[in-house]
C-alpha positions as CSV (number, residue, x, y, z in Angstrom):
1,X,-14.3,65.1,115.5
2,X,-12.9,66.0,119.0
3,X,-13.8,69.0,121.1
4,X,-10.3,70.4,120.8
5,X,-10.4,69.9,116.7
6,X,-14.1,71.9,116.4
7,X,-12.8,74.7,118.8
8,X,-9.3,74.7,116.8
9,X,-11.4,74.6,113.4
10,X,-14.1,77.6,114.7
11,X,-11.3,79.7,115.6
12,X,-9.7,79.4,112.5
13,X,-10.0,83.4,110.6
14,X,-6.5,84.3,109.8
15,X,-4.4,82.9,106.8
16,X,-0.5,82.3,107.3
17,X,1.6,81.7,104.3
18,X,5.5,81.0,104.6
19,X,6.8,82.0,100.7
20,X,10.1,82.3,100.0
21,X,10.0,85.5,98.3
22,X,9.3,88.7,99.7
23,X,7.0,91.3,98.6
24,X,4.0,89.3,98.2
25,X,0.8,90.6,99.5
26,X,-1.8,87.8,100.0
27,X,-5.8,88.0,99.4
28,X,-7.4,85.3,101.1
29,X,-11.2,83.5,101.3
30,X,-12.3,81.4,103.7
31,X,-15.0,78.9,103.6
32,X,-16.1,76.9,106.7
33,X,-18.4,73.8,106.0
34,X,-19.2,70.8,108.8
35,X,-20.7,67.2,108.5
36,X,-20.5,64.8,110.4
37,X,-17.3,63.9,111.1
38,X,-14.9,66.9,110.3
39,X,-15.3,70.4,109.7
40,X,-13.7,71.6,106.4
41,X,-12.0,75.4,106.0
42,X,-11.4,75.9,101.9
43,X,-8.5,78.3,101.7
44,X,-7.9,80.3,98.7
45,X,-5.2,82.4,98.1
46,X,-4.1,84.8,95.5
47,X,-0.4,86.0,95.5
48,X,1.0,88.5,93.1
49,X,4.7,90.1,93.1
50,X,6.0,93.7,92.9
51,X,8.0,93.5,90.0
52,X,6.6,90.4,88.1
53,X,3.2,89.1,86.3
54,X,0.9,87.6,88.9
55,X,0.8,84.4,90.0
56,X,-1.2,81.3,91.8
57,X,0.1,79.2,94.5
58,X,-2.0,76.4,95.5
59,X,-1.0,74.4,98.5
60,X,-2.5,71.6,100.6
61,X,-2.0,71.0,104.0
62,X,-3.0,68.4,106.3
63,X,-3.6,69.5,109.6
64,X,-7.1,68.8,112.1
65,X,-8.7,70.8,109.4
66,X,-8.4,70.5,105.9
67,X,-7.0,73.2,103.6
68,X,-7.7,72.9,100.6
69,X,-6.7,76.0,97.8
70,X,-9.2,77.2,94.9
71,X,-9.9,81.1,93.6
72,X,-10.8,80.8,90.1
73,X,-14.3,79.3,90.8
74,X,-15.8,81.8,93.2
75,X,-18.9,83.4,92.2
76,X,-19.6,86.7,92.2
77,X,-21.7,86.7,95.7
78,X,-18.8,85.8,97.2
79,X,-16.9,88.9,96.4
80,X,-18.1,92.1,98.4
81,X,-16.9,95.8,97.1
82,X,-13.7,93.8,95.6
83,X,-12.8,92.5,98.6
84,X,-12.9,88.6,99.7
85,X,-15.7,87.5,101.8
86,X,-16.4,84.6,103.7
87,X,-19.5,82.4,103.7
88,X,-19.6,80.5,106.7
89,X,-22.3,77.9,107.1
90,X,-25.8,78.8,109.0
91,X,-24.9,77.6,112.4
92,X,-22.1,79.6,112.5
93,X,-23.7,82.9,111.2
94,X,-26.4,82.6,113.6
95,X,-23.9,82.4,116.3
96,X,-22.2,84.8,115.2
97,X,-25.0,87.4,114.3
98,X,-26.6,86.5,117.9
99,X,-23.0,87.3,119.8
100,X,-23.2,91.0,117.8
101,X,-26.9,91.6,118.9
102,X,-26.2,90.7,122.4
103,X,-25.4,94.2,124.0
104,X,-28.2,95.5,122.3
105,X,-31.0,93.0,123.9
106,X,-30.6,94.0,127.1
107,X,-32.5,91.1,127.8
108,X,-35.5,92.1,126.7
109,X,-38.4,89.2,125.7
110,X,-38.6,88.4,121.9
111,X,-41.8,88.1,120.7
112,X,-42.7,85.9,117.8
113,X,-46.1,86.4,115.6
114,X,-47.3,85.6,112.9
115,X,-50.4,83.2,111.1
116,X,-50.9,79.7,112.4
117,X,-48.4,77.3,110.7
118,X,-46.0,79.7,110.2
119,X,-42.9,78.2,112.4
120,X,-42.9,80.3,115.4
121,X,-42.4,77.5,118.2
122,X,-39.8,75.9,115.6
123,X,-38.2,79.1,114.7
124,X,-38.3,80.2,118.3
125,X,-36.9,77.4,119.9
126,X,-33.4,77.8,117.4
127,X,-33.7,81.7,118.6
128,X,-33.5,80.9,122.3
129,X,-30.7,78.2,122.0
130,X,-28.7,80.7,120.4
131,X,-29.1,83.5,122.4
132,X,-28.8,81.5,126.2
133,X,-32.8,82.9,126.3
134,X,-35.6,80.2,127.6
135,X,-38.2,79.3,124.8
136,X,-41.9,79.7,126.0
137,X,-45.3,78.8,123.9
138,X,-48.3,80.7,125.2
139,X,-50.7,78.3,123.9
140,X,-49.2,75.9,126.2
141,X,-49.3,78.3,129.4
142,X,-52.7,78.6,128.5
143,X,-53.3,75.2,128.0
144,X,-52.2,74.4,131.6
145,X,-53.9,77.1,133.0
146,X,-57.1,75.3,131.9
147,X,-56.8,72.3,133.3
148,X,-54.5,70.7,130.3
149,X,-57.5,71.3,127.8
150,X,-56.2,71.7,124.3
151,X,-56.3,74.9,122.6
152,X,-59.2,73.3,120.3
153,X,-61.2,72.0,123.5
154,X,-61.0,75.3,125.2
155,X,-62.5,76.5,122.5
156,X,-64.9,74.0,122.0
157,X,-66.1,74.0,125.6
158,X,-65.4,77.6,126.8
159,X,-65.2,79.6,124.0
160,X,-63.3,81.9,122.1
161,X,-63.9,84.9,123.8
162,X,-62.4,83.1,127.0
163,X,-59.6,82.0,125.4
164,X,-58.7,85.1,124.2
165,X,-59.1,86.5,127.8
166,X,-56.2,83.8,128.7
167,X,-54.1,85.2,126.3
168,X,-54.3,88.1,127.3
169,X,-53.4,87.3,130.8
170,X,-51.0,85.1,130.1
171,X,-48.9,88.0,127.7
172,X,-49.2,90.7,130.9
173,X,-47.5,87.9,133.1
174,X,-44.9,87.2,130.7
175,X,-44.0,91.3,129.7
176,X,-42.9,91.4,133.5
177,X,-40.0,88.7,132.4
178,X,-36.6,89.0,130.8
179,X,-34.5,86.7,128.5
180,X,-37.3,85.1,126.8
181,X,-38.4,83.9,123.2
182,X,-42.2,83.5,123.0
183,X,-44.6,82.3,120.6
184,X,-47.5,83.9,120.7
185,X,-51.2,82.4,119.1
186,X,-52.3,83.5,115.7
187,X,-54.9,85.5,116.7
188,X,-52.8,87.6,119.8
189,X,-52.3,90.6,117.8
190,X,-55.8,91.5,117.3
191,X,-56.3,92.8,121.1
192,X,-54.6,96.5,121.2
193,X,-53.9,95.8,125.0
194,X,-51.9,92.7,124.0
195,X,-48.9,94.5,121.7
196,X,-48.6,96.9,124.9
197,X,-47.5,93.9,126.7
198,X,-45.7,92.6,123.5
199,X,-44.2,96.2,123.2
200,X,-42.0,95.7,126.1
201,X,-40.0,93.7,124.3
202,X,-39.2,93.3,120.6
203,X,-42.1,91.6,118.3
204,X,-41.2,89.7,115.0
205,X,-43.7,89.3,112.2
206,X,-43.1,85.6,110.4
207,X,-44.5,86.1,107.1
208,X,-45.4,83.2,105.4
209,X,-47.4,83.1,101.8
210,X,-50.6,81.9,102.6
211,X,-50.3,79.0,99.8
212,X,-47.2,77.9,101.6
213,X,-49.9,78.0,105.0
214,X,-52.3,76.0,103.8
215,X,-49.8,73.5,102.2
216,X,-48.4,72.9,105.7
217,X,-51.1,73.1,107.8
218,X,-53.3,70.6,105.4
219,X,-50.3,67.8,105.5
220,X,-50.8,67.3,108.7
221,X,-54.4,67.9,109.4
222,X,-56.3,70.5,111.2
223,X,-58.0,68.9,113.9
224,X,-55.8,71.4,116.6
225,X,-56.9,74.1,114.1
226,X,-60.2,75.4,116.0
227,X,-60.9,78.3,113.7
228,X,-60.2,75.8,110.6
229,X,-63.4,74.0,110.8
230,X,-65.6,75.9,109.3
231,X,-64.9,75.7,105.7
232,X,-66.1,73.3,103.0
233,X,-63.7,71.1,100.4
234,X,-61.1,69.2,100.2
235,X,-58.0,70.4,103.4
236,X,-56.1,72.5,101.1
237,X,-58.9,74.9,99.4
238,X,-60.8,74.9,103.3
239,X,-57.5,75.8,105.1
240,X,-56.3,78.3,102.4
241,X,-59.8,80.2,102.4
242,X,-60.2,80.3,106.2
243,X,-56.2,81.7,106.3
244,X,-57.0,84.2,103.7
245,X,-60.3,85.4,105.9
246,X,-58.3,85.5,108.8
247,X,-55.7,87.4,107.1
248,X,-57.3,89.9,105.9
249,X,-58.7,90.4,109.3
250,X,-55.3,90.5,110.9
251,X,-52.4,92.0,108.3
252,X,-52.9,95.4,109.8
253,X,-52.0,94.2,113.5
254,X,-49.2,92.0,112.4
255,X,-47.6,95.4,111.0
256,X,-47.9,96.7,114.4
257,X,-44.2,94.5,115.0
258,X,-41.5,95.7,115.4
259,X,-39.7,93.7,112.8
260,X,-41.1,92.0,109.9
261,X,-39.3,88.8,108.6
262,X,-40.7,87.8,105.2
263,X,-40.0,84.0,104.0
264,X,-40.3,85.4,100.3
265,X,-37.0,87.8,100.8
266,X,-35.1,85.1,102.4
267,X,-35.5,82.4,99.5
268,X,-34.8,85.0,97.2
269,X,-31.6,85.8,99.0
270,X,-30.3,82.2,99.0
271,X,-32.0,81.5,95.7
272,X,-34.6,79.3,96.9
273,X,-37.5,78.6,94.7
274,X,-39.3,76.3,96.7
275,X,-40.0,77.8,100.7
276,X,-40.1,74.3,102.5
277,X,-36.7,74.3,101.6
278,X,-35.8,77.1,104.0
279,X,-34.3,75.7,107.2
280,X,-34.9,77.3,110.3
281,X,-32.1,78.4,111.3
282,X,-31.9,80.0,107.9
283,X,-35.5,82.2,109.2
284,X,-33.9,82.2,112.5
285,X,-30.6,84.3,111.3
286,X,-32.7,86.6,109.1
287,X,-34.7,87.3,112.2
288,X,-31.7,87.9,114.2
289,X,-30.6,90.1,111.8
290,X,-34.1,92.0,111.5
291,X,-33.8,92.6,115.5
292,X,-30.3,93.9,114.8
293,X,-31.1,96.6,112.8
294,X,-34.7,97.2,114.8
295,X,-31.9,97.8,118.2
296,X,-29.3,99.4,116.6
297,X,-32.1,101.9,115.1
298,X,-33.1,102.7,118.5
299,X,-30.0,104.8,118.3
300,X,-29.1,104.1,121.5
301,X,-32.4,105.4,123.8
302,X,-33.2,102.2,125.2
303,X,-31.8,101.6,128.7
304,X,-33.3,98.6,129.8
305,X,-35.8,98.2,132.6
């Protein structure tokens, strides 16, 4: 598909029907959808007149996009208040949702936090593409500041204390920047000086189900895991005991965000029984759309900095 197809197809929100009677008054859904190779707009359009008995139409027409007509089959989630609705496909809504919350940012950092394992450099990385924001990892700033050393060796060699001394330092250097999306470490909530620097921005809470945790984090091992290697049994039952210590220890502080985005309430919404199906863009709009109302709460008072 060319450039001038996608941008003709993306722009496409209003319906125009030539009929040859007057007096018809049309209700329309649209339905974007993109693979490879084309992007697809489903039409569907309901027609009734004045003084008769209603009426279908169903037309195709074969233009860059294609149009195809159906009403009959939409589900009820589709409908909103009686009126048609639109579901667009992910990409879209994020775009969309992060082109509405845009005003309100005022290019303020986002803040990502949440449990080991639970998606923040992946979630964080769709977040800044969409918003035009650079991504940052604090692990990593702090793994450079030592030297390159690994997260696990700097706790193996220097401590945890230390490390935690890095972070620290690392969040005060990065409160005094704009037009960022960070992930932050597991454990950087539990300092109080930390969510002052974290404050200056907006903080998300990913909320993951520890099962779901441990599930992830044992597939692909826990060697980088330094405060994962203390338990006994088999990687699952050690990783989902040491998450559920560390969680307990920690819930309260990961309330201290200012947004919480709960992986539970999203595969509910989309009717997901199974959370590794959740894509991350899919966690990436519901977070976008947790910021929204967090901003738009602020009722105005925040005037940048």
């Amino acid at each position: 598909m060319d450039a001038r197809t996608a941008q003709t197809s993306l722009q496409f929100s209003t319906l125009l029907f030539q009929t040859d009677n007057v007096g018809r008054r049309p209700c329309s859904y649209v339905s974007l959808s993109r693979d490879r190779n084309k992007v697809q707009v489903i039409v569907s359009a309901k027609f009734q007149h004045h003084h008769s008995t209603a009426s279908k139409i169903r037309r195709r027409t074969i233009t860059p996009l294609e149009v195809s007509c159906s009403y009959d089959n939409l589900s009820a989630s589709t409908l909103e208040s009686g009126s048609c609705h639109a579901p667009l496909d992910e990409e879209l809504i994020l775009k969309n949702k992060s082109q509405e919350i845009e005003q309100y940012l005022n290019g303020r950092c986002i803040y990502l936090v949440g449990m080991m394992g639970s998606g923040k450099t992946t979630v964080g990385k769709v977040m800044s593409q969409v918003l035009g924001y650079s991504f940052c990892d604090c692990d990593s700033l702090i793994e450079e500041e030592v030297g390159g050393n690994t997260v696990a060796d700097i706790f193996k060699h220097y401590g945890e204390s230390f490390f935690r001394d890095k972070e620290t330092e690392a969040l005060r250097k990065l409160s005094l920047m704009h037009r960022l999306v960070i992930s932050t470490g597991g454990g950087a909530v539990v300092r109080p000086i930390n969510w002052k620097y974290m404050h200056k921005g907006i903080s998300v809470w990913l909320d993951v189900p520890l099962e779901a945790l441990a599930q992830r984090i044992a597939a692909v091992g826990t060697n980088s895991r330094p405060l994962l290697h203390y338990e006994a049994g088999d990687a699952y039952t050690r990783t989902f005991m040491r998450l559920s210590a560390l969680f307990e220890e920690r819930s309260e502080a990961y309330a201290n965000a200012n947004t919480k985005v709960s992986l539970e309430n999203i595969a509910a919404k989309l009717g997901q029984k199974d959370l590794s199906n959740l894509s991350p863009t899919a966690i990436a709009i519901e977070a976008l759309e947790q910021i929204e109302g967090f901003v738009k709460g602020e009722d105005g008072c925040y005037t940048g900095s």
